[in-house]
N, C-alpha and C positions, 0 to 999 in steps of 0.2 A: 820710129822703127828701131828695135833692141838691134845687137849684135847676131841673134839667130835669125832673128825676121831678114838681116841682111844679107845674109849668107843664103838663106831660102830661095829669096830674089833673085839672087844668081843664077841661078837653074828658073824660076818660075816666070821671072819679071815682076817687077811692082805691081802692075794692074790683076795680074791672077793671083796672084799672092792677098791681093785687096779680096778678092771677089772669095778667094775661099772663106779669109778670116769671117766673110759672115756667115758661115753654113754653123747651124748649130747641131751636135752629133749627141746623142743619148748615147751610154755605154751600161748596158744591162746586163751587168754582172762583173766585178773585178777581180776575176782570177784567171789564168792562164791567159785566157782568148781577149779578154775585155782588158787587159792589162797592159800585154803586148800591143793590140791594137791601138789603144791609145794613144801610145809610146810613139807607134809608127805615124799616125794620122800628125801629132803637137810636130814630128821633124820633117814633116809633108809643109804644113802652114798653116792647117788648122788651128783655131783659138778658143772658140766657144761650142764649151763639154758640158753633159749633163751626168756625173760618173753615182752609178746606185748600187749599192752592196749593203747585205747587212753585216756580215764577216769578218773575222780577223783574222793576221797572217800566222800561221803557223809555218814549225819545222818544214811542212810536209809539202808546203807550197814554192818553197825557194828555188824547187829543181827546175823549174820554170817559167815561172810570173816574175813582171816586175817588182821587186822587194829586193831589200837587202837583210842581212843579219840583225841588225841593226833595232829593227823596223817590227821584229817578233812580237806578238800580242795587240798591234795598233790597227783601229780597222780598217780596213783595206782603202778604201775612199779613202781616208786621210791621210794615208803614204802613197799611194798614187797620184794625190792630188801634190802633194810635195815631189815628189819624182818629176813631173811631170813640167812643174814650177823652174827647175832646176833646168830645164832645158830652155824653156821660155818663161823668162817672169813674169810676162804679161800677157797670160792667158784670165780667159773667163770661166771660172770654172765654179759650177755647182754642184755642192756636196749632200746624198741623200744616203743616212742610214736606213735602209728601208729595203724590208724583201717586197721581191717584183711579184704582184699579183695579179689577175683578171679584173681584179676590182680598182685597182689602183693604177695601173700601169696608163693609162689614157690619158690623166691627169699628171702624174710624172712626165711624159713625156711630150705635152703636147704643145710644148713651143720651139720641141727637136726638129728637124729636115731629116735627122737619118737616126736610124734605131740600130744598134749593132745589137743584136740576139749573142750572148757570153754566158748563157747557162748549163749545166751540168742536167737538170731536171726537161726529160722528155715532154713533160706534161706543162711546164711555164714556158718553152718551145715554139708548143703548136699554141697555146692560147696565145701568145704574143704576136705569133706571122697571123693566126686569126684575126686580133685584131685591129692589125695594121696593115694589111694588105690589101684591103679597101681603100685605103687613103691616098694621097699624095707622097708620104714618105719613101725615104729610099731604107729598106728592110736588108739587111745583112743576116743571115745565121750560119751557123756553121754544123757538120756533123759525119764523123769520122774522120780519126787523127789519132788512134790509140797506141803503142808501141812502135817498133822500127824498123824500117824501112819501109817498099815501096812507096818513098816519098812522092812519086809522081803522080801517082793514084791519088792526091788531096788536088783536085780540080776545083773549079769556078764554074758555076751553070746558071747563069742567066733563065729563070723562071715566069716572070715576068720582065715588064720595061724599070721597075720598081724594087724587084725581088731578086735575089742572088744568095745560091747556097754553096758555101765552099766545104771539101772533105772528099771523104772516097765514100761515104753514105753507109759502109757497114765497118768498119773498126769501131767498134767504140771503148774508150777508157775503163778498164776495168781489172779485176785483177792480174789476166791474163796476158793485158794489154796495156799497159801502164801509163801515164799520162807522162811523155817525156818531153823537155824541151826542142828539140829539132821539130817535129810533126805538129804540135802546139804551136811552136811558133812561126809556121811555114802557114798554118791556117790563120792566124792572128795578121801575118803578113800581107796574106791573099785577101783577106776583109779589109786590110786600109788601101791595098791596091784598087780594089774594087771603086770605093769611095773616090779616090782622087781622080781615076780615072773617069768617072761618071761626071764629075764636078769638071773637071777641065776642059769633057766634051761638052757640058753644059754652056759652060764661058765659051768656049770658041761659037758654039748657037746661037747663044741671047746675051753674053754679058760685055760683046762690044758694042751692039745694039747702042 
């Protein structure tokens, strides 16, 4: 156990902290949502990620996503997977350049426990909660989070026992409504809360069993 894993501890105990390190999370899409999320899930105790983007970091991302100046033109994956390192070096993490498709996405992710939906595209969305909301996985998406204020309005809704959609359901990112760090990152927030707290009701269920 690193120097974060021990710190983690502290707050979680060894035995939960054990039982999260094996949930394996897909992160399907690494910008704004997918990035932050991450971030938040590796300083939870999570270890083993599945992170897929096909994109690089631009200027226009940094208001943001996890990235630094630094990190400009490198694809996303590979500085998140670095970022991410840097917190705990002893994460599992696997790197896919790869746009998420209907046809691919099954195979991508199917040795993940949890899908975090991090797309900009309405239509790779709904084919994604399509499907995987049949399955066993625990499904995150997010949707509405665009410009600022009524932060309160980006809620948690429990859809199914499986499914959870965070946002206010109608801002969306766009010229008008700009994709800003605080509401981006309040929804990116509420998707790793989501997860830990599902996982930890989990362990208090079955994982002292």
């Amino acid at each position: 156990m690193n120097q974060t894993e021990t710190g983690i501890a502290a707050y979680l105990g060894r035995d939960r902290l054990r039982f999260l390190q094996q949930i394996c999370i897909g992160i399907a899409g690494a910008g704004g949502l997918g990035s932050n999320c991450a971030m938040h899930l590796v300083r939870c105790g999570f270890k083993k990620f599945v992170l897929v983007d096909f994109d690089r970091i631009e200027e226009s991302n940094l208001n943001r996503q996890f990235y630094r100046m630094d990190q400009l033109g490198k694809f996303k994956v590979d500085a998140l997977s670095n970022n991410l390192l840097e917190i705990n070096p002893d994460l599992d993490i696997t790197i896919l350049h790869e746009t998420v498709n209907s046809g691919n996405m099954i195979g991508i992710f199917n040795d993940c426990d949890v899908v975090v939906e991090a797309f900009d595209a309405a239509g790779i969305k709904k084919a994604l909660v399509e499907t995987f909301l049949p399955t066993e996985k625990l499904l995150i998406t997010a949707s509405g989070m665009g410009g600022t204020g009524n932060a309160d309005e980006l809620i948690t809704r429990k859809i199914r026992n499986n499914f959870y959609m965070i946002g206010d359901m109608k801002t969306e990112c766009n010229a008008k409504n700009p994709p800003f760090s605080p509401k981006v990152g309040i929804a990116a927030a509420k998707q790793a809360d989501v997860i830990l707290a599902y996982y930890l009701n989990k362990y208090e269920s079955e994982g002292e069993k």
